[in-house]
N, C-alpha and C positions, 0 to 999 in steps of 0.2 A: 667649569661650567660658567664661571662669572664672567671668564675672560671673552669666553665664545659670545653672550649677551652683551657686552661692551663692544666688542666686535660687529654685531651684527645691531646695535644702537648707532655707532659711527657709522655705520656703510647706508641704513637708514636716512640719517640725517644729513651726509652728503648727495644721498640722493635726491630730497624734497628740497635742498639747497639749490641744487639743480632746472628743479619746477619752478623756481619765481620768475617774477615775470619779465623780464626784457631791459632793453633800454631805452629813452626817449633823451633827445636834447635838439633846444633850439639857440640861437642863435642869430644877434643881427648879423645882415650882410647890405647892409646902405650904410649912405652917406654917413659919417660920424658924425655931421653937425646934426643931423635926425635925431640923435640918441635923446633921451627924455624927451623930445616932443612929443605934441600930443595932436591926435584925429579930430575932426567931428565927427558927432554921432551922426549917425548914415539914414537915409528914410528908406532907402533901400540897398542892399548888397548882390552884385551881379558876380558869379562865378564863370570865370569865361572857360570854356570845355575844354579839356585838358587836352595835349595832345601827347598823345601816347607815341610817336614818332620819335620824339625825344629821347635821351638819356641812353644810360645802357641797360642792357634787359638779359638777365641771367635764363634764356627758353628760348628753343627753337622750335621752327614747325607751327603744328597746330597749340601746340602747347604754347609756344608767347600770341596766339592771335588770342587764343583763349583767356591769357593771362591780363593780355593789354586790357581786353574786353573789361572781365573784372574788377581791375585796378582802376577803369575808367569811373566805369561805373558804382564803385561802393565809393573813393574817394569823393567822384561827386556828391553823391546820396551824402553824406555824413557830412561835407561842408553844410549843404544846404540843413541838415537837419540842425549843426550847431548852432552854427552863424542864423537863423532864424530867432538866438536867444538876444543877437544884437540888434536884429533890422528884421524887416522881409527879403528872404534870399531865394535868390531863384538860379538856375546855368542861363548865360546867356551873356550879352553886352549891353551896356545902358550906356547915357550920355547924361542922366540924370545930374545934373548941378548938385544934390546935396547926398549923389550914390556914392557909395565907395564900389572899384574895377578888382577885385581880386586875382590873379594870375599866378596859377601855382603850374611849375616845371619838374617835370619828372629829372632826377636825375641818373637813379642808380635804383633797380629793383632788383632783387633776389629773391625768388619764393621760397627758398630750400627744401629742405627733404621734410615729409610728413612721415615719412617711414623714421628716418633718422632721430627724429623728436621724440615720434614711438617707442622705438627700440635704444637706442641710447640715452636722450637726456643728455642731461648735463650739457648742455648749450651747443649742441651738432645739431644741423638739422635745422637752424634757426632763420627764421625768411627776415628782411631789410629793404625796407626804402627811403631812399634820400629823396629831397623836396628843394627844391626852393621857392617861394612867394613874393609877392609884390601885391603892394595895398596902394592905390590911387585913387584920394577923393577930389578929383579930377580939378587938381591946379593949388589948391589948397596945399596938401601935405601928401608927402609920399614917401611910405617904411617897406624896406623888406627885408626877409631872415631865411632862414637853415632851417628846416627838421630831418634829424638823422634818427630812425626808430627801427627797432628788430622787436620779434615775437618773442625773443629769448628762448628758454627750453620748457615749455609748459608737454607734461606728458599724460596719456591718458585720451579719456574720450573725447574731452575737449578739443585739443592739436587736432586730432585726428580728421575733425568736423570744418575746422579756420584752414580752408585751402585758399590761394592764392592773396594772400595777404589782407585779408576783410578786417582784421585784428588790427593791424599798420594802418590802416585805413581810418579806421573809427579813431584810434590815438593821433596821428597827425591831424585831423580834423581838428579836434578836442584840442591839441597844442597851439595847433593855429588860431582858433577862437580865444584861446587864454591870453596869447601874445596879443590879441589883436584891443582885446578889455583891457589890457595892461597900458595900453596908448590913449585910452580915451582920457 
């Protein structure tokens, strides 16, 4: 009996090993003399709308028109909601002198399986997108970096709800805003 309870404790806790949550990493990808400099603070931040043409895209059909759709539209939402905590941000282009040009490139999306999330765990099933950005406070100074982020294997109600990478979305935002405080 003890042995079956140590048994079914391991298989437990392999399993909720399972549920944690993902990975996040950024990374510069400019100039190395860039590396420690620094921005000015921005009076405004312009996100220029993403183009989803880009990259490669793990969906076919209506499923990647759907998919672009979403990833357009939450990664913008979620810059704009971050990046609010450094400036006024809005989508669109500025010429503003004292704005920063944000410019983020789709590179690589994968939704994965929500079934698979569901039903196995343990990191199947798990959706990714690659980024890249570009920061231009136009003539000043200019950084750009990498964010590579997956949903990892969350199971349960939650996964089940985070279709099309809304989860990726809200964390690249968040890692971009981080990188970007990190230069001021």
């Amino acid at each position: 009996m003890k042995s079956l309870c140590f048994v079914v404790g391991l298989v437990v806790c392999f399993v909720l090993s399972g549920c944690a949550g993902g990975h996040l990493a950024t990374s510069d990808t400019g100039n190395p003399a860039n590396v420690g400099s620094k921005l000015s603070r921005p009076s405004h931040i312009y996100v220029a709308p993403i183009d989803t043409d880009q990259g490669t895209w793990k969906a076919e059909g209506s499923d990647l028109v759907n998919l672009r759709n979403k990833v357009k539209h939450d990664l913008e939402s979620y810059l704009v909601r971050e990046l609010n905590e450094i400036a006024p941000t809005t989508v669109g282009s500025g010429n503003n002198s004292s704005g920063w040009q944000l410019v983020v490139t789709i590179i690589h999306v994968d939704p994965g399986s929500a079934t698979m999330r569901e039903l196995v765990g343990l990191g199947a099933g798990q959706s990714k997108i690659n980024v890249t950005f570009n920061v231009d406070d136009h003539g000043a100074q200019s950084i750009s970096g990498h964010v590579d982020a997956d949903t990892g294997a969350e199971m349960g109600l939650h996964s089940a709800v985070i279709e099309g990478n809304g989860m990726d979305a809200e964390r690249i935002a968040r890692e971009i805003r981080n990188y970007l405080v990190s230069h001021l």
